[in-house]
C-alpha positions in Angstrom: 25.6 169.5 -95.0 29.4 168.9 -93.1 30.9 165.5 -94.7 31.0 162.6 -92.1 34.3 162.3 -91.1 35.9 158.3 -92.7 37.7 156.7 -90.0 38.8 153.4 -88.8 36.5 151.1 -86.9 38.7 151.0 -83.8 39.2 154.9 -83.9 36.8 156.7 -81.5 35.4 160.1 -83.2 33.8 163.1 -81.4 31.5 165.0 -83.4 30.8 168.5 -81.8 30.7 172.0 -82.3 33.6 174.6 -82.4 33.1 175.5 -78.9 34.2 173.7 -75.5 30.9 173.3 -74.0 29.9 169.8 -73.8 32.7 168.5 -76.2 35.8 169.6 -74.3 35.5 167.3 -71.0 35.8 164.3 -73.8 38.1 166.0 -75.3 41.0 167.0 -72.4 40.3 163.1 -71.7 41.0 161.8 -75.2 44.0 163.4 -76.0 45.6 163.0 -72.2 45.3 159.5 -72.7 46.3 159.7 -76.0 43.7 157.3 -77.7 43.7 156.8 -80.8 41.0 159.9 -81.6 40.2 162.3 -84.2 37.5 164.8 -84.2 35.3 166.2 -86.0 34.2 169.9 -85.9 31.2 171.0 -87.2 30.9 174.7 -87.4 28.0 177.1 -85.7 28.3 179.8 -88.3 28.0 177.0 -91.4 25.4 174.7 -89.5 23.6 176.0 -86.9 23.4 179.5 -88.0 22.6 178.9 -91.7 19.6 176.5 -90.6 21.2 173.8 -92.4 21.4 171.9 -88.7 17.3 172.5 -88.0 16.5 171.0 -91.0 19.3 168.5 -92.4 22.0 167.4 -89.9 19.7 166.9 -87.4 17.6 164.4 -88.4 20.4 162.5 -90.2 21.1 159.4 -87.3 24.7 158.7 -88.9 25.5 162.7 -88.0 23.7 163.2 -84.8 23.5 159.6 -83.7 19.9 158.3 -82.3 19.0 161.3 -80.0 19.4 163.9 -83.0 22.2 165.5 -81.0 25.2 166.3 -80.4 28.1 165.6 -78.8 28.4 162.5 -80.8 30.8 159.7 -80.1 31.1 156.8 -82.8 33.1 154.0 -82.3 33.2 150.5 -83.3 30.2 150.8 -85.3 28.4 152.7 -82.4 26.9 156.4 -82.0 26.6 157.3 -78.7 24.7 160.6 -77.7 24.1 162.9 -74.3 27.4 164.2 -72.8 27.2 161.9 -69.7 27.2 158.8 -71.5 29.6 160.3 -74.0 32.1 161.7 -71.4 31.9 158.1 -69.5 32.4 156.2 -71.9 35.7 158.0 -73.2 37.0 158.1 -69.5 36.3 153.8 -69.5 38.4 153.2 -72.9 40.9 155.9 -71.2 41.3 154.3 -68.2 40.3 157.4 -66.1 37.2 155.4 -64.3 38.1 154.2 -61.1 37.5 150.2 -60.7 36.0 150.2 -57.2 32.1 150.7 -57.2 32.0 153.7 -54.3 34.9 155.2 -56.3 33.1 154.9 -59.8 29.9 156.3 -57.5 32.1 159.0 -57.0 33.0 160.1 -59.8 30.2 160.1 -61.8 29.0 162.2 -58.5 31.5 164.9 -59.0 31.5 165.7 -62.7 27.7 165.4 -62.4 27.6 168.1 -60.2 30.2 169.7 -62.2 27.8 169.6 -65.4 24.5 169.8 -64.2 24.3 172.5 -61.0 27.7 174.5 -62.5 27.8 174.6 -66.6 24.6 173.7 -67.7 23.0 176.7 -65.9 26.1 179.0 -67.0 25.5 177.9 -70.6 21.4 178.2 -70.3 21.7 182.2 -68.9 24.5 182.9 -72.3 21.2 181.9 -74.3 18.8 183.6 -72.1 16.8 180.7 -70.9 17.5 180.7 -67.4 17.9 183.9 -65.1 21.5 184.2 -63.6 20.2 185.2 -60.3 17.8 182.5 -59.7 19.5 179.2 -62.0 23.4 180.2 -61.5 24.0 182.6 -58.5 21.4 181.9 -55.8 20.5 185.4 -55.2 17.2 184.9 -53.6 19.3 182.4 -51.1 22.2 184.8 -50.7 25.1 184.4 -53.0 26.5 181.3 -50.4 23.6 178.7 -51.8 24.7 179.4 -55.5 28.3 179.2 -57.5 30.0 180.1 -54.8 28.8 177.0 -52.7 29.6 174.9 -55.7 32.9 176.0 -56.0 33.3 175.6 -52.5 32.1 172.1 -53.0 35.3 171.0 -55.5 37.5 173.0 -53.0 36.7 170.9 -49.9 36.9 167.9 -51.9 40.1 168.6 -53.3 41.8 169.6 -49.4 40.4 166.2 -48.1 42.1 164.0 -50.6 46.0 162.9 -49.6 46.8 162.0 -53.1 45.6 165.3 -54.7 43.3 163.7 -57.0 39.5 164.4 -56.3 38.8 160.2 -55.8 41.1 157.7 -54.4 45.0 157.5 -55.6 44.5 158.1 -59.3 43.4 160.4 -61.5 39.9 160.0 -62.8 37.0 161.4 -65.0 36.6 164.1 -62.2 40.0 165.9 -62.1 39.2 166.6 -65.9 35.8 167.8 -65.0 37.4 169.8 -62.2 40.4 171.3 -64.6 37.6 172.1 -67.1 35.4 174.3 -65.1 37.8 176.0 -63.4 40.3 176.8 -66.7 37.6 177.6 -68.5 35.6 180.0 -66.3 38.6 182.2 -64.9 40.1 182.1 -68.0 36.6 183.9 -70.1 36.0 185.9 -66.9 39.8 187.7 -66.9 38.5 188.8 -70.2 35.8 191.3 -69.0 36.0 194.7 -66.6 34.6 193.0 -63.5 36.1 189.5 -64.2 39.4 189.8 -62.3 37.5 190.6 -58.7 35.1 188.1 -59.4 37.8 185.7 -59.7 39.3 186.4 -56.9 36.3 186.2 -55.1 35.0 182.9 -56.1 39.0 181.2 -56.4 41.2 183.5 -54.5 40.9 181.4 -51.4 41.0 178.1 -52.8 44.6 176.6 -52.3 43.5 172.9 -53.0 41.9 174.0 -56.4 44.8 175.9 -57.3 46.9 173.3 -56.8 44.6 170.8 -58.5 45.1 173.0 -61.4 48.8 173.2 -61.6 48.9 169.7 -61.6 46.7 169.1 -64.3 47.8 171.3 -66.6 51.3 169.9 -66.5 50.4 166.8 -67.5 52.4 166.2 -70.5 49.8 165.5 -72.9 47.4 167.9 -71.1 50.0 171.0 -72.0 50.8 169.9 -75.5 46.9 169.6 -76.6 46.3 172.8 -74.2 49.1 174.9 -76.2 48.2 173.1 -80.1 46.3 174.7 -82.9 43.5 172.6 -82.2 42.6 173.7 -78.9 42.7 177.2 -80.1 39.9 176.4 -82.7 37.6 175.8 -80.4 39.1 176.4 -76.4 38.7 179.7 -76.3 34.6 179.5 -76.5 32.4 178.9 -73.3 29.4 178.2 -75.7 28.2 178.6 -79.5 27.9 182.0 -79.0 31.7 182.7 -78.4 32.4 181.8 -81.9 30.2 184.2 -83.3 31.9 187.4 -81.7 30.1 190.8 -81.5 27.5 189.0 -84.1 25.3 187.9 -81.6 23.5 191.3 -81.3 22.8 191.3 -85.2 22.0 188.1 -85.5 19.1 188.7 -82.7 20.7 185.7 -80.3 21.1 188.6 -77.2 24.4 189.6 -75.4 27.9 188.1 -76.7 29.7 185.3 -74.7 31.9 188.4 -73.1 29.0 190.1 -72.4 27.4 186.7 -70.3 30.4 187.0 -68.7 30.8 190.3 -67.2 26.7 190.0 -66.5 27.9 187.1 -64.1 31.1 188.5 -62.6 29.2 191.5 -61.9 26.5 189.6 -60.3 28.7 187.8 -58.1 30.5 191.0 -56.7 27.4 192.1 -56.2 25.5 189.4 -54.5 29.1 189.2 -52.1 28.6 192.8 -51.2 25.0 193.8 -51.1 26.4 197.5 -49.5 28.3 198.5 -52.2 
């Protein structure tokens, strides 16, 4: 079983796997904002795929916190679990929660939508319990109800803000949500045969995302954590799956992460145009 990591009562700790996932929106927040934070990164080869997690860390509440869980986020003596409640509380000590109520509405609305309708499908197809067509791409309502809509979504957001932030004048949870989903898919998807057209497809015509993400990956803080050693333990990995490589077929878990990934670009190109 991984060693609980010792740290300081006012330090906040994220306890997650080596994969982005449902760690990293904390993350990009954390180290922007440069709290005092240290992680700690629990392994899917050593943990989950040994076992050990099913039947130790699991059921250990001072490891997975009182949902059996993880992301984990202890602080002051408290374990916080589910990545919503996780993610805002980080962006309230970071100061990346907007104070008005419609604002914090807001949001809460955008990097829901971001999490639920946009990554949680993605990650559920990679593991094969949801069908790409029907959870991720909208195929039986033509590929304009699916991804592409929800892309669309962040884009007309984006173009309707004067201050180029996705709420209000200041940057919030959302714009790391935003930067997240966006990095992280055309980034894995530039990776496989059919990724670059796909790309294009779904981003090509989105100045105000584009834009978005120039800005946020110039942050300061944002392009020193985005360029460290730490990011590149775990940044490069959609899901669990990416750190296990071409394993995935031997170890009977189905297609690799690059694998998901050219499964969904090709989808999309295909959904787009049904003649070809």
């Amino acid at each position: 079983m991984p060693q609980e990591t010792p740290v300081a009562p006012d330090t906040l700790l994220l306890r997650y796997w080596n994969c982005s996932a449902r760690g990293m929106l904390i993350r990009y927040m954390a180290y922007d904002a440069a709290l005092d934070f240290v992680e700690e990164i629990v392994s899917v080869e050593d943990t989950f795929v040994s076992g050990s997690w099913a039947s130790n860390e699991k059921f250990s509440p001072e490891f997975s916190g009182p949902l059996k869980a993880l992301p984990v986020v202890e602080h002051k003596g408290v374990l916080i679990n589910q990545t919503s409640a996780c993610a805002q509380y980080v962006a309230e000590k970071a100061g990346f929660m907007p104070q008005a109520p419609a604002d914090r509405a807001k949001a809460i609305m955008i990097s829901s939508h971001i999490y639920e309708d946009i990554q949680v499908p993605i990650w559920d197809s990679f593991w094969g319990w949801k069908d790409w067509e029907r959870d991720v791409l909208g195929g039986f309502g033509g590929p304009s109800s699916g991804l592409a809509l929800k892309i669309s979504n962040l884009e007309e957001i984006l173009a309707a803000s004067t201050s180029g932030f996705a709420v209000g004048s200041q940057i919030s949870m959302a714009d790391f949500s935003i930067f997240y989903v966006i990095e992280s898919l055309t980034r894995r998807m530039l990776e496989v045969a059919s990724g670059p057209d796909a790309v294009a497809m779904l981003f090509g015509d989105k100045p105000a995302i584009a834009q978005h993400q120039e800005m946020m990956s110039t942050r300061p803080n944002m392009a020193s954590y985005l360029s460290s050693d730490i990011w590149h333990v775990y940044g490069p990995y959609w899901t669990g799956k990416g750190t296990l490589g071409d394993r995935t077929h031997e170890l009977e878990l189905g297609e690799t992460e690059l694998e998901g990934f050219e499964t969904l670009a090709s989808l999309l190109l295909r959904l787009s145009n049904p003649q070809s």
